[in-house]
N, C-alpha and C positions, 0 to 999 in steps of 0.2 A: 191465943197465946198472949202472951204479955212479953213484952222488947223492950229495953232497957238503952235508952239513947243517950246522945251524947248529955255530958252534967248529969248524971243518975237520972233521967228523968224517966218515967216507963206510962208505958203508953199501948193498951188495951188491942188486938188485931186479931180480924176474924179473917181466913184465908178464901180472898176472892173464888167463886168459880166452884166450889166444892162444897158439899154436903158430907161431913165425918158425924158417926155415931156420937148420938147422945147419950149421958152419963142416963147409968140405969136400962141401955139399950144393950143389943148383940153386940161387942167386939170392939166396945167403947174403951176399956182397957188396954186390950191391942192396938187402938187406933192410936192413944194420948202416948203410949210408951213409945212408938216407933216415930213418933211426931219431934218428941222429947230427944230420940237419938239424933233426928237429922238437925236439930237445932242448938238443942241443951249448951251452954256455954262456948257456941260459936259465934262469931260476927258474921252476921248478915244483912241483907239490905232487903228492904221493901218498898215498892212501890203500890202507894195509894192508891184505888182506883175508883174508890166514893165511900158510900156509907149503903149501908140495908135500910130495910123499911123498918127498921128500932133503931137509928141513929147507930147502930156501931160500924166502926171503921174496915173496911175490908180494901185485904191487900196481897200480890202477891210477893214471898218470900222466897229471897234466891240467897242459896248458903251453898260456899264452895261450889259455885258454878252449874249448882243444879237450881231447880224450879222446885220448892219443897212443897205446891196445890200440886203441880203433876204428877209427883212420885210419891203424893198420900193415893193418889188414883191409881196410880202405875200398882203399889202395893196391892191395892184390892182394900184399902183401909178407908178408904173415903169414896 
């Protein structure tokens, strides 16, 4: 997802800990739409927890006092 921090700045985040469908895959649709509701234009925070073996940033995301890597798992969407 992509997080839009403080001064417009935006900034690239993969969600630690989980494995969601990839585009082209089963249920990859379902997965980004329901990802989209738990975050889509809410403020949330994330904490950094390093990077993958491709340099990208992995982190988890808590919006509105839930954990948004858990409850892609909780769903059955990741």
């Amino acid at each position: 997802m992509t997080v839009l921090a403080a001064g417009n700045v935006q900034h690239k985040v993969r969600l630690d800990g989980i494995d969601a469908p990839e585009l082209k895959q089963a249920f990859s649709t379902q997965s980004k739409e329901a990802m989209s509701g738990l975050v889509f234009g809410k403020a949330l925070t994330s904490q950094v927890t390093g990077k993958d073996r491709y340099g990208r940033t992995l982190a988890v995301v808590m919006v509105g006092g839930v954990n948004a890597n858990l409850e892609m798992v909780r769903r059955g969407l990741a």
